[in-house]
C-alpha positions in Angstrom: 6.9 0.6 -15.8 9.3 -2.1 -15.8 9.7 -4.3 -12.3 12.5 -2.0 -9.8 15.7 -3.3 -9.8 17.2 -3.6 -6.3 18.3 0.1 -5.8 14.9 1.7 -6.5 13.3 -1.3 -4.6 15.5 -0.4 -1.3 14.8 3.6 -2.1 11.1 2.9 -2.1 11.2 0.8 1.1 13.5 2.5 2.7 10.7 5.3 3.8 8.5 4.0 6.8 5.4 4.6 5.7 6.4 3.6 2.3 6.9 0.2 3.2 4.2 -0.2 5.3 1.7 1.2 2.9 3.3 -1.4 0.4 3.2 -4.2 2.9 -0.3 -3.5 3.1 -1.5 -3.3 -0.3 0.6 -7.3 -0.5 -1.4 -8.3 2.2 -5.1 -6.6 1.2 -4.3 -6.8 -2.5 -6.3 -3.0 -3.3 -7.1 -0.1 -1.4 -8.0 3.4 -1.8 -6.5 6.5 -0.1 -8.7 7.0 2.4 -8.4 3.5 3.5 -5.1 3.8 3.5 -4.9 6.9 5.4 -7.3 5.5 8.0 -5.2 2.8 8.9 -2.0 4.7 8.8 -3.1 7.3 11.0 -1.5 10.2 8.4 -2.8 12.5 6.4 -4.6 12.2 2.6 -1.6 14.4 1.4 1.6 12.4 2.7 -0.3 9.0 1.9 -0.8 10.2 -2.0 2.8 11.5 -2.1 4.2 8.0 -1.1 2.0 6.4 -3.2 3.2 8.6 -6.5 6.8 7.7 -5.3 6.1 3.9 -5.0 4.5 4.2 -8.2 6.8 5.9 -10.0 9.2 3.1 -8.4 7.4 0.5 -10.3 6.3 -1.3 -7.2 2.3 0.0 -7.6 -0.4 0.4 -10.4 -4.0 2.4 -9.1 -7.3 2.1 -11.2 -10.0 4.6 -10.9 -13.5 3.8 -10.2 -15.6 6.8 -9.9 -13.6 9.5 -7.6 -11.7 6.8 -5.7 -8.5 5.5 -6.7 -7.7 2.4 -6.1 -3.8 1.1 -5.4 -2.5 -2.6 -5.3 0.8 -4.0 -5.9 2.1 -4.3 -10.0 1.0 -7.7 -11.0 4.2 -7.6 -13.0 6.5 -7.2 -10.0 9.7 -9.7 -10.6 9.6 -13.1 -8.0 12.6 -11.7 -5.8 10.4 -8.4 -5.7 7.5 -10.4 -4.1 10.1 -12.4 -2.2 11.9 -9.3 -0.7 8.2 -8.1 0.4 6.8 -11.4 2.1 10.3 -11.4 3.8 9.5 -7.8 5.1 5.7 -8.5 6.1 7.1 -11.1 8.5 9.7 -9.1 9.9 6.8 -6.5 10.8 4.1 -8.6 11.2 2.8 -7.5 14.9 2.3 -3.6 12.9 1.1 -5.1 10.0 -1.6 -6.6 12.2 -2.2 -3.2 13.8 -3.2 -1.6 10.6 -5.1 -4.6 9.3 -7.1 -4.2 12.5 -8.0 -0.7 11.3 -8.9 -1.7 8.5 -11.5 -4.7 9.9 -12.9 -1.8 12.2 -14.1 0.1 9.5 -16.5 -2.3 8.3 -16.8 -3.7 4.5 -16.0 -1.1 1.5 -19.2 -0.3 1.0 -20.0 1.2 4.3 -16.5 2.4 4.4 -16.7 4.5 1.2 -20.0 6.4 3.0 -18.5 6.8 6.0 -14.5 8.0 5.0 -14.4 8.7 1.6 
């Protein structure tokens, strides 16, 4: 799907856990669900319904490898896309550094895949 244009952009973001789960996939690069869900503190279903909707939004691409689905931002996005997003990781940077905390306590992917996914 084609880079958002700034109407879909806003309408994806505009969701809370939308833009954090997007904020966190531009500063991790790829993670699964149950990553995700770990670090959000919400459940497997509401995570996977925001990430369809960001998808669908053009803002994500997933891979599959094995049963896990992997999510990270489109390589593809436009430069004001990325622009928009490093502007919105700095306005929320103290919760972006609450859920990348989360993430660093569950250990490396490998012992996180045994243990949550």
């Amino acid at each position: 799907m084609d880079s958002p244009d700034a109407v879909r952009l806003f309408k994806c973001l505009g969701d809370e856990t939308r833009l954090m789960l997007t904020l966190l996939l531009l500063r991790e690069g790829e993670l699964c669900v149950c990553e995700l869900t770990h670090a959000l503190g919400e459940s497997q279903p509401k995570v996977s319904r925001h990430l369809a909707q960001l998808r669908h939004g053009g803002l994500l691409n997933d891979r599959r490898d094995g049963q896990w689905v992997y999510y990270g931002l489109d390589s593809a996005l436009a430069d004001w896309v990325t622009a928009v997003l490093e502007v919105a990781a700095r306005a929320e940077a103290s919760r972006l550094a609450t859920l990348q905390a989360r993430l660093a306590a569950m250990g490396n992917r490998p012992e996180r895949r045994a243990a949550l996914c």
